[in-house]
C-alpha positions as CSV (number, residue, x, y, z in Angstrom):
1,X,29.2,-56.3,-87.9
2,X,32.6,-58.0,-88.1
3,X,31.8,-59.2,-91.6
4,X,30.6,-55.5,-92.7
5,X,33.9,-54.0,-91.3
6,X,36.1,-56.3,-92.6
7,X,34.4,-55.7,-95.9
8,X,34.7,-52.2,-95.5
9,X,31.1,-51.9,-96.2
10,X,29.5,-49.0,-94.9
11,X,26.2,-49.4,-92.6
12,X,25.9,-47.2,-89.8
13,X,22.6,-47.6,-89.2
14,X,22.8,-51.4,-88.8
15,X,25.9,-50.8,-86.6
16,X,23.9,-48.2,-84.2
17,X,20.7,-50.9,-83.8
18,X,23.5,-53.2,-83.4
19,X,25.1,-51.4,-80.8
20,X,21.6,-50.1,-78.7
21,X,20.9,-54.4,-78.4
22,X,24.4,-55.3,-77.4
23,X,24.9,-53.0,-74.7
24,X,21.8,-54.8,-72.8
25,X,23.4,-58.0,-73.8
26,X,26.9,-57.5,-73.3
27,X,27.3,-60.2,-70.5
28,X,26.1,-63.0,-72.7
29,X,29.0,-62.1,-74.6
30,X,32.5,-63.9,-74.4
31,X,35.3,-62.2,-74.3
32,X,36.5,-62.8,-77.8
33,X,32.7,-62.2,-79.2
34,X,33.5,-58.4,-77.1
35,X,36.9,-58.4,-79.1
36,X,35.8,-58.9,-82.6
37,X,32.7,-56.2,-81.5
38,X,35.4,-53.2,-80.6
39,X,36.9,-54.2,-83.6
40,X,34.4,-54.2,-85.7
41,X,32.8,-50.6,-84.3
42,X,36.7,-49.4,-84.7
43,X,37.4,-50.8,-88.3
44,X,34.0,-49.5,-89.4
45,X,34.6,-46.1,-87.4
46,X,31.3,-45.8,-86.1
47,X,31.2,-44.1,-82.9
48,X,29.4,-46.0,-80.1
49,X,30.2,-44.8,-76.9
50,X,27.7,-46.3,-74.9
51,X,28.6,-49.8,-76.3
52,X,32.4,-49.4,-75.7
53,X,31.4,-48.6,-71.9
54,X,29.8,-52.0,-71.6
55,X,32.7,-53.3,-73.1
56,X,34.8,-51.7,-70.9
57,X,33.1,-52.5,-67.4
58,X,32.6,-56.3,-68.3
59,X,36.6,-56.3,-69.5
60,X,37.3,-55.2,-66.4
61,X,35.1,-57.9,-64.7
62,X,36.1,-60.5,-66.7
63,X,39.9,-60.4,-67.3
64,X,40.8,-63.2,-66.4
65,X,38.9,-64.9,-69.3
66,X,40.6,-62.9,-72.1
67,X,43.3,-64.7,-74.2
68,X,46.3,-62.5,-75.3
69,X,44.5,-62.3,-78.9
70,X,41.4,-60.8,-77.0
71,X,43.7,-58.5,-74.9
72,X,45.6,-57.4,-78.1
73,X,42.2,-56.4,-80.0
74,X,40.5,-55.0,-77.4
75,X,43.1,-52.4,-76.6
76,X,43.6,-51.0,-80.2
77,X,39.9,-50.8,-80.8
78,X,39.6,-48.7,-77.3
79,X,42.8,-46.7,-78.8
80,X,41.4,-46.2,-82.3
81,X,38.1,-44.7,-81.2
82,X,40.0,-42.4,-78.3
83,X,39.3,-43.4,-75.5
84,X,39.7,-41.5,-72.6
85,X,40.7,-43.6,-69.6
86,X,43.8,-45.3,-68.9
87,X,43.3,-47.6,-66.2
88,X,41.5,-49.9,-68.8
89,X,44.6,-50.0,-71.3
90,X,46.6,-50.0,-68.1
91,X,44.8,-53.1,-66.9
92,X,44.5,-54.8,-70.1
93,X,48.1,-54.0,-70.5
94,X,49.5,-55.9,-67.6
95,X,47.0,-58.7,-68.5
96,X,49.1,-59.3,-71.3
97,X,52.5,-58.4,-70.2
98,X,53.4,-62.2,-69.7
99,X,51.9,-63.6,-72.7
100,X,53.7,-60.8,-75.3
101,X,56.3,-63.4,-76.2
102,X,53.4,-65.8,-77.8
103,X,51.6,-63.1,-79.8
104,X,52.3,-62.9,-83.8
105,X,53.2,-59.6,-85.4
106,X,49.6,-58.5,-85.7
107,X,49.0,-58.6,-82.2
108,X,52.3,-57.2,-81.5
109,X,52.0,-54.0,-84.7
110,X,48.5,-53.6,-82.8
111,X,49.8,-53.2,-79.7
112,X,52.4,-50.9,-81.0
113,X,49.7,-48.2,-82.2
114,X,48.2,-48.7,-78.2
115,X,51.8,-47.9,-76.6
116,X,51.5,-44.9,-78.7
117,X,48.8,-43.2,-78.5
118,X,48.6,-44.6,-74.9
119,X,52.0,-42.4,-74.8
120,X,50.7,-39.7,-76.3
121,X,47.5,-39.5,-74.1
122,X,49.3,-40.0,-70.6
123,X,52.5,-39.3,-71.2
124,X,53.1,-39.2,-67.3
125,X,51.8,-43.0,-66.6
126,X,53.9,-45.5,-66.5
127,X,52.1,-48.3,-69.1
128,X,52.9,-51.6,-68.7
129,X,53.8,-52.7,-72.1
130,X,56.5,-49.5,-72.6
131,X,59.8,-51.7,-71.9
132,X,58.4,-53.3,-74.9
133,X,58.3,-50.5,-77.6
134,X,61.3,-51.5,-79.5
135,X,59.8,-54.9,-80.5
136,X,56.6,-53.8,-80.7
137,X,57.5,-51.2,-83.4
138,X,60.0,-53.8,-85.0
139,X,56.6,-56.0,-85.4
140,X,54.7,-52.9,-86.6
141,X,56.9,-52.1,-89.3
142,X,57.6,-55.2,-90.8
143,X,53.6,-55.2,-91.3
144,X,52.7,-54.9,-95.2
145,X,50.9,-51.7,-96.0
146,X,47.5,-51.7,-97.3
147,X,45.6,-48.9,-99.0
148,X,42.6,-47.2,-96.8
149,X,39.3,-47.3,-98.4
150,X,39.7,-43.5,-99.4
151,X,42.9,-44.7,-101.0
152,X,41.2,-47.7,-103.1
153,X,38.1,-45.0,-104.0
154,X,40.8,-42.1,-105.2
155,X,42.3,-45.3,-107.3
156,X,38.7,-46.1,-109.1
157,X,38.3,-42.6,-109.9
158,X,41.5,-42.2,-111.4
159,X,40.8,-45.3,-113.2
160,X,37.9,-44.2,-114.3
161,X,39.6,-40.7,-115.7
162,X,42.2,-43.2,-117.7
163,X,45.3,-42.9,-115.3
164,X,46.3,-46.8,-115.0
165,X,48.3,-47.8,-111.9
166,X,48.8,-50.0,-109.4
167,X,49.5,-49.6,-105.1
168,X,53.3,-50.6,-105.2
C-alpha cells in the first residue's frame, strides 16, 4: 500500500482487503511496518477504522519499540484521518518528547500539523510536544510546497484546453 500512496494511485479496494488481513495480523507487524501502514491508509485517504484501532492498541503496547521516525509518522497519520482520542497522541507524544532534537524537518513539519489539530481537538489538554510549537512550525514552513493530486489533475486539464503553465 505504501508504494500505491506514495504514487498517488488510487485503489481502494486493494486498500480495504488490505486492511480486513492486517488487522488479524497486526502483531506480526514492527513498529515501523505499522508506521508506513497509517501512512499509507492516510496518504491514500482511505478510511479504515478498524485497522487504525489495531494500530492503535499494539502502539500502545509496544512503545517502547518505536524509533522517533515511527513516533513522528504514526501521529500524523492518526491526525490526518481524525482521530478521536487523545491519550494515544498524548502517549506517542511524550514518547518522543526527548528525541525531538534528532528528528529532520519532515518529522518535525509532521509533527507540527499533530500539535495542531491535536490543539484544535482538545484545546483543554495539555500535549506534550506544545512548548515546542515555535520550532515545529519554523520546520513546517521551511517545507517546499507540492501540488495535491487535484492540483496536478486541474493542471492536465488546463493543458489539455491549451493554457501552458507551470507550479511556481
Amino acid at each position: 500500500v505504501w508504494a500505491f500512496a506514495t504514487a498517488r494511485v488510487a485503489a481502494e479496494t486493494l486498500f480495504q482487503a488490505i486492511a480486513g488481513a492486517a488487522v488479524n495480523r497486526i502483531g506480526d507487524l514492527n513498529p515501523q511496518d505499522m508506521a508506513n501502514t497509517a501512512w499509507a491508509f492516510a496518504k491514500a485517504g482511505v478510511a479504515a477504522g478498524t485497522l487504525f484501532e489495531a494500530i492503535a492498541g499494539a502502539a500502545k503496547n509496544r512503545i517502547g519499540d518505536f524509533n522517533r521516525q515511527d513516533l513522528a509518522i504514526t501521529m500524523w497519520s492518526f491526525a490526518c484521518v481524525g482521530w478521536k482520542q487523545s491519550d494515544l497522541f498524548t502517549l506517542l507524544g511524550s514518547a518522543l518528547l526527548e528525541r525531538l532534537g534528532m528528528l529532520g524537518n519532515t518529522e518535525r513539519s509532521q509533527l507540527y500539523v499533530v500539535t495542531v489539530y491535536f490543539q484544535i481537538e482538545w484545546p483543554h489538554v495539555e500535549f506534550p510536544l506544545s512548548a515546542h510549537v515555535q520550532s515545529l512550525r519554523s520546520a513546517f514552513t521551511r517545507q517546499e510546497p507540492t501540488p495535491s493530486r487535484f492540483q496536478r489533475e486541474v493542471s492536465t486539464v488546463l493543458e489539455r484546453l491549451g493554457w501552458g503553465h507551470t507550479f511556481g
